[in-house]
C-alpha positions in Angstrom: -38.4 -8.0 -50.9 -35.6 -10.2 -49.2 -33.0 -7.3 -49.7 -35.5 -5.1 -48.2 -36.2 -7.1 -45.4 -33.0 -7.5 -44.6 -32.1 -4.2 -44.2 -34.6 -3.4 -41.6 -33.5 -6.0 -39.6 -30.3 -4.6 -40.2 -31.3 -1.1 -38.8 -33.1 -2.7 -36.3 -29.8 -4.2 -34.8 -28.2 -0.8 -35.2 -31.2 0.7 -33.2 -31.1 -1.7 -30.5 -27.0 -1.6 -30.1 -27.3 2.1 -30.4 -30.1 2.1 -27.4 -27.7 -0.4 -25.2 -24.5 1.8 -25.4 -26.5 5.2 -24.6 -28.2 3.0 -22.0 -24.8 2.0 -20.8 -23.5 5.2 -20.6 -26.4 6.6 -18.5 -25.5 4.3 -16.0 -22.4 5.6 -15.7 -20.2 2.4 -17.1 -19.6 3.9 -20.2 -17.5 6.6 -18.3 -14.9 5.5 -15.2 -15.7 2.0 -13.5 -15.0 4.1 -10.1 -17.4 6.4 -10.9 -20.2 4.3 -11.1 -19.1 2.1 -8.6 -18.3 4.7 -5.7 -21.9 6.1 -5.7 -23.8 3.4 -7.4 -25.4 0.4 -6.3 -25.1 -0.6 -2.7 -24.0 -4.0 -3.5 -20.7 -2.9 -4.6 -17.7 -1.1 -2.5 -15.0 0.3 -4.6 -11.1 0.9 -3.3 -7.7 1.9 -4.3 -4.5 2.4 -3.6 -1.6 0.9 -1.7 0.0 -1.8 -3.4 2.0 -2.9 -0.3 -1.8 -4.1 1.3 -3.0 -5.8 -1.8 -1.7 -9.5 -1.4 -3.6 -9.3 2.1 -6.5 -7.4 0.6 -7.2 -9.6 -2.5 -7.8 -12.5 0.6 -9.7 -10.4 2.8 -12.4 -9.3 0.3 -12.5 -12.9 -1.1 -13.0 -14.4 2.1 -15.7 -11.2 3.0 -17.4 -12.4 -0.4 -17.9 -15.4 0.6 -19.7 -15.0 3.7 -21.6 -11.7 3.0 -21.8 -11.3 -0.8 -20.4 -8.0 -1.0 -18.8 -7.0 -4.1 -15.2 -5.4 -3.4 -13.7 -3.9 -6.3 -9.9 -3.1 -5.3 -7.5 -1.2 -7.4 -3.6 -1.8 -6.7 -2.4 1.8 -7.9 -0.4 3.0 -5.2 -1.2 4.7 -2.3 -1.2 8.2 -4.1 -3.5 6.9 -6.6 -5.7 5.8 -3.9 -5.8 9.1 -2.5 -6.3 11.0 -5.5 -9.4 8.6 -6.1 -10.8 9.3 -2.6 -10.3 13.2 -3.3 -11.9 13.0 -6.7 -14.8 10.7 -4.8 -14.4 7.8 -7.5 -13.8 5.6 -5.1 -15.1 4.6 -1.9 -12.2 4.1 0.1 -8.4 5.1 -0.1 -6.0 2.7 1.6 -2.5 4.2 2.2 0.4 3.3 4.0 1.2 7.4 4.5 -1.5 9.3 6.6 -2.7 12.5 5.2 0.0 15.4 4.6 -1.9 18.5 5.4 -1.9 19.6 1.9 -3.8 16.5 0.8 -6.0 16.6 4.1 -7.2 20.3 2.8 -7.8 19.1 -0.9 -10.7 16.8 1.0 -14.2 18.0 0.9 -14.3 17.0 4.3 -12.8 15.4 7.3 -11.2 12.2 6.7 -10.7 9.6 9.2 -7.5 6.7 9.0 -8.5 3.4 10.5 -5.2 0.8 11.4 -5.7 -2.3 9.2 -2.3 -4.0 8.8 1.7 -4.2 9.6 4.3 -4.9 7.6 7.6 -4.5 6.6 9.3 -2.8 3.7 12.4 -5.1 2.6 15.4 -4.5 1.2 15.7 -7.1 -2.0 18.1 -7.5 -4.2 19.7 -9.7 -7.4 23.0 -10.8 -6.4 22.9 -14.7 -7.9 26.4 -15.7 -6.4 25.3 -14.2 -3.3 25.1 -17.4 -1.2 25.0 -15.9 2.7 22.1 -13.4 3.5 23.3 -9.7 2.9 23.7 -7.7 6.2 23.1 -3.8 5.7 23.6 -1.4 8.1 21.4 2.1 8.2 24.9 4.2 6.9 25.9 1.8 3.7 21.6 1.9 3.3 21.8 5.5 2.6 25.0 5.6 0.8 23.7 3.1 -1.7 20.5 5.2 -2.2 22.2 8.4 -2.6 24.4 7.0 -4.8 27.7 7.5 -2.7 28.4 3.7 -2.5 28.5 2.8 -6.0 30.1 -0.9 -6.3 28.7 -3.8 -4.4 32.7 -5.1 -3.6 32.9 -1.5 -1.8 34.8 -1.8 1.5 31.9 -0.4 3.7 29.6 -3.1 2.1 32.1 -5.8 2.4 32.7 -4.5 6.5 29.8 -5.6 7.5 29.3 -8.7 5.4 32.7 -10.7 6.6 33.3 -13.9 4.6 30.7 -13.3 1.8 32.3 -12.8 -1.8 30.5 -9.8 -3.3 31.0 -8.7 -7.0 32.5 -6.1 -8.6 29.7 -4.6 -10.3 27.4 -1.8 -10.5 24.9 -1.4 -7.8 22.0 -0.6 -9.6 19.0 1.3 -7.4 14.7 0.1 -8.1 12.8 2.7 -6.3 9.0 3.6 -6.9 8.0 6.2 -9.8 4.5 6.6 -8.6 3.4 8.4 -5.1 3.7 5.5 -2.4 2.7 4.9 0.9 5.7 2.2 0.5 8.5 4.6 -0.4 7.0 7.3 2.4 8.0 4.2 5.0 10.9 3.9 3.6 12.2 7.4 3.0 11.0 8.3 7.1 13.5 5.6 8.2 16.6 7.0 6.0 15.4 10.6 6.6 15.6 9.1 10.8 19.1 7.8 10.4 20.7 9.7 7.7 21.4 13.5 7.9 22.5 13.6 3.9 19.4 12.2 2.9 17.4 14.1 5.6 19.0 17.4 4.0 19.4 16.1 0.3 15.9 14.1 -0.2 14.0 14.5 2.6 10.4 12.1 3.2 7.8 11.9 1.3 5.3 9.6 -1.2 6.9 11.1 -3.5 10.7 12.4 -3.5 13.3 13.3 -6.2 15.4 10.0 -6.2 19.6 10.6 -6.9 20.1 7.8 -8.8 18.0 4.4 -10.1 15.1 3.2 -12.0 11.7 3.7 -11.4 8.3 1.0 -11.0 5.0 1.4 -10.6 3.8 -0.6 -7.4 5.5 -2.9 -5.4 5.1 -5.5 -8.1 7.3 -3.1 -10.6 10.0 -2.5 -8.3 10.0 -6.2 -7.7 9.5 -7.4 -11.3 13.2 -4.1 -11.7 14.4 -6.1 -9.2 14.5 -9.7 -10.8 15.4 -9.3 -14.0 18.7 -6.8 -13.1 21.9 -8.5 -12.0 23.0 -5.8 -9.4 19.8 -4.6 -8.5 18.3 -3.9 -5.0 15.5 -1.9 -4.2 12.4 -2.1 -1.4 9.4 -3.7 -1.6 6.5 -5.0 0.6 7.9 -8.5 2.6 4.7 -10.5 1.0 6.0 -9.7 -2.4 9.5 -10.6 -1.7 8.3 -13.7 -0.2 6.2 -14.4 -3.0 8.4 -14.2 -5.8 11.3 -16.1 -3.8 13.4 -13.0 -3.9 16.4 -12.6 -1.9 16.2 -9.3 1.2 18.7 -7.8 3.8 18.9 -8.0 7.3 18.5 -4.4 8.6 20.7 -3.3 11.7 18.4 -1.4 14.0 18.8 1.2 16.4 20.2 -1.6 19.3 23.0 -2.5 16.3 21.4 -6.3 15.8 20.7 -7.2 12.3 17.1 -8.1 12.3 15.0 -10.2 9.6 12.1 -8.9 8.5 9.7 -11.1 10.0 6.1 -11.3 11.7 7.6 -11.3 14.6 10.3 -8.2 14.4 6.9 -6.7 12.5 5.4 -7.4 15.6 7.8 -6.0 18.3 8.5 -2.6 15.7 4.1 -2.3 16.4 3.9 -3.1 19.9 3.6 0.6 20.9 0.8 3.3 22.1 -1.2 4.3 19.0 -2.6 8.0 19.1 -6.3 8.5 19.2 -5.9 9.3 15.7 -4.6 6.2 14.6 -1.6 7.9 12.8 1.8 6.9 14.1 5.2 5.4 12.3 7.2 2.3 13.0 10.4 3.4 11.6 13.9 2.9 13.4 11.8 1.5 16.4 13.2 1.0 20.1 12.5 -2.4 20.6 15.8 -4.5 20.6 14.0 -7.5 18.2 12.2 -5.1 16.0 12.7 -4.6 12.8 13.5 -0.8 11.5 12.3 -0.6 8.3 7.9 -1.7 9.5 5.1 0.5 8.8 1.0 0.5 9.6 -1.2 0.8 6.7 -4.7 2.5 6.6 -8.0 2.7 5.2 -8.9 6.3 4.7 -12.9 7.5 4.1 -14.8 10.5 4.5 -16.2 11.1 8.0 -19.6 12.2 6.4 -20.9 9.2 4.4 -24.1 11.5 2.7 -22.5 12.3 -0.7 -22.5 11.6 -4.2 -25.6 10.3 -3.4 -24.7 7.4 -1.3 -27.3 5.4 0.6 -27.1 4.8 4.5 -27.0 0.9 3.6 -23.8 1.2 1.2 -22.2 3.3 4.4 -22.8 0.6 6.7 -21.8 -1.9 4.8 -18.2 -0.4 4.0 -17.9 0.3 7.8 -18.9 -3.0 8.4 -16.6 -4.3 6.1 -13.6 -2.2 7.9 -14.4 -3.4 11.1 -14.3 -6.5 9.8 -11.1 -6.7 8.2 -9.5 -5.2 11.6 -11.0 -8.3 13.9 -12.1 -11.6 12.2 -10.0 -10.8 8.8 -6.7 -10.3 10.6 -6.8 -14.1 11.2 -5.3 -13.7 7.4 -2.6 -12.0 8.0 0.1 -14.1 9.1 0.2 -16.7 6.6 0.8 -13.6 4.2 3.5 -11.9 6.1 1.7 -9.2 7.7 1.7 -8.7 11.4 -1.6 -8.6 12.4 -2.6 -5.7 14.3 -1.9 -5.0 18.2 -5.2 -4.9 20.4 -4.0 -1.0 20.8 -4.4 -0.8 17.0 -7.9 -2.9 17.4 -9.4 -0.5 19.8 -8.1 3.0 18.4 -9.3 1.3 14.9 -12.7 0.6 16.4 -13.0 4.2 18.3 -12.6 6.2 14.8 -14.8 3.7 12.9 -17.8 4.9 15.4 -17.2 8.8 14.5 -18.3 7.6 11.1 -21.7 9.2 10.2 -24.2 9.1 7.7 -26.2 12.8 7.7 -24.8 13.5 11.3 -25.5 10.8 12.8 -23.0 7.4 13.9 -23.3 4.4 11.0 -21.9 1.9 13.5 -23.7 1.9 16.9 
């Protein structure tokens, strides 16, 4: 009688469990968390994508928590992965520090718009422990190194342009991005600017077919290449750099001054007319303080906001949530190395928000 009883309550757990996981899976968390997330419950705003934002980000939606209880999921893949997501509709948003090519533009189901939500700049680190002055590069030795011409860190072009610093006979070893990256598209447009080889050899891109070096996902794996290889230098977001105490480059911009990256030089780089569009580039600016190597980074969503069954609420509560994060959450920015965002960049950003609709007509009024 015992045995027996016990094995119905036996089956009776198996029933039950059995009931929760198809019950699960209904719900759509037994498949992709973005799945569920990016056309479930209105509560909840999924994003991916550009690592380069994601120090800044992970204190914006903490901060947005706080005072409005919306749950924001973000997912630090890269900006490619960002945009795949966004493509695929898994996700909400996309942030990317690359606007649109075409071709990704045309695999949309419909218009997407690119709303301005941060600066920054895209340092050159590097691991060079006996190193003891602050390495100087200049836009020709850049490319050289990344193309794999300039091969020794003692090389007489390097050595040129850093007078009185002792700099070792060793390999110069290259950390670039393996995944597609809003990051490396900054960083390939400024060598592709200043450097006919690489404009001709390797060209611009998310995505390009490196000479030479070792690949890591994110910022945080080209930073993590970076630190644990004597030799090393690659580019990564100034937060990260910053963060991790790592050693980066003054960059000599188009006026020949070698310029720190810095809020400031961030800031002068930005201080420009930004198309109605919002879509622009930093690189190799004209301002005498600015730094070359800065870059804008965007939120990208569907125009339309009616799909995969999405509510009106959930739309305006993202859009409030990006309009947001481009006034009162810029007050974040600075302690976190990020310039925050011109009142150019403010106004575009709030003009492209308002073409957002839900069913045709404007979210935000």
């Amino acid at each position: 009688m015992k045995t027996l009883k016990s094995l119905v309550l036996v089956c009776l757990a198996v029933i039950i469990s059995g009931g929760a996981m198809m019950t699960t899976s209904c719900n759509g968390s037994g498949g992709s968390k973005a799945d569920s997330t990016a056309s479930g419950e209105d509560n909840s705003i999924m994003g991916a994508g550009s690592s380069f934002d994601n120090p800044l980000f992970s204190k914006m939606f903490s901060e947005y928590n706080k005072s409005n209880g919306l749950k924001i999921n973000y997912q630090s893949i890269g900006s490619g992965g960002g945009i795949k997501g966004l493509t695929d509709k898994t996700v909400d948003f996309g942030a990317s520090d690359a606007p649109l090519s075409d071709d990704q533009a045309k695999a949309m189901t419909g218009p997407a718009i690119h709303i301005p939500v941060t600066a920054g700049a895209v340092v050159l680190s590097y691991n060079l422990p006996d190193m003891k002055d602050t390495l100087k590069l200049t836009p020709e030795v850049l490319a050289g190194m990344f193309l794999g011409d300039i091969k020794k860190w003692n090389d007489p072009k390097i050595q040129a342009i850093n007078k009185g610093s002792k700099l070792p006979a060793i390999d110069i070893v290259i950390a670039h991005r393996a995944d597609a990256s809003g990051t490396s598209n900054i960083f390939t447009t400024y060598l592709t600017k200043v450097s006919k080889d690489w404009e001709t050899k390797v060209g611009k891109g998310s995505s390009v077919s490196w000479p030479v070096g070792l690949g890591g996902k994110g910022n945080e794996g080209v930073a993590g290449t970076i630190k644990q290889t004597p030799g090393a230098i690659g580019y990564i977001e100034l937060a990260y750099a910053i963060q991790n105490g790592m050693a980066f480059a003054k960059v000599a911009n188009k006026s020949g001054a070698f310029i720190t990256p810095s809020i400031a030089s961030v800031t002068a780089a930005a201080n420009i007319d930004i198309p109605a569009d919002g879509k622009v580039s930093l690189t190799n600016t004209d301002a005498a303080d600015g730094y070359p190597i800065s870059g804008l980074s965007w939120v990208i969503i569907y125009q339309e906001q009616k799909y995969n069954n999405r509510t009106s609420d959930k739309a305006s509560k993202m859009l409030k949530l990006i309009q947001w994060m481009i006034h009162d959450g810029q007050a974040f920015s600075s302690a976190l190395n990020y310039a925050p965002l011109s009142e150019k960049a403010v106004s575009v950003g709030d003009a492209i928000l308002k073409t957002a609709t839900y069913d045709g007509k404007p979210v935000l009024q």
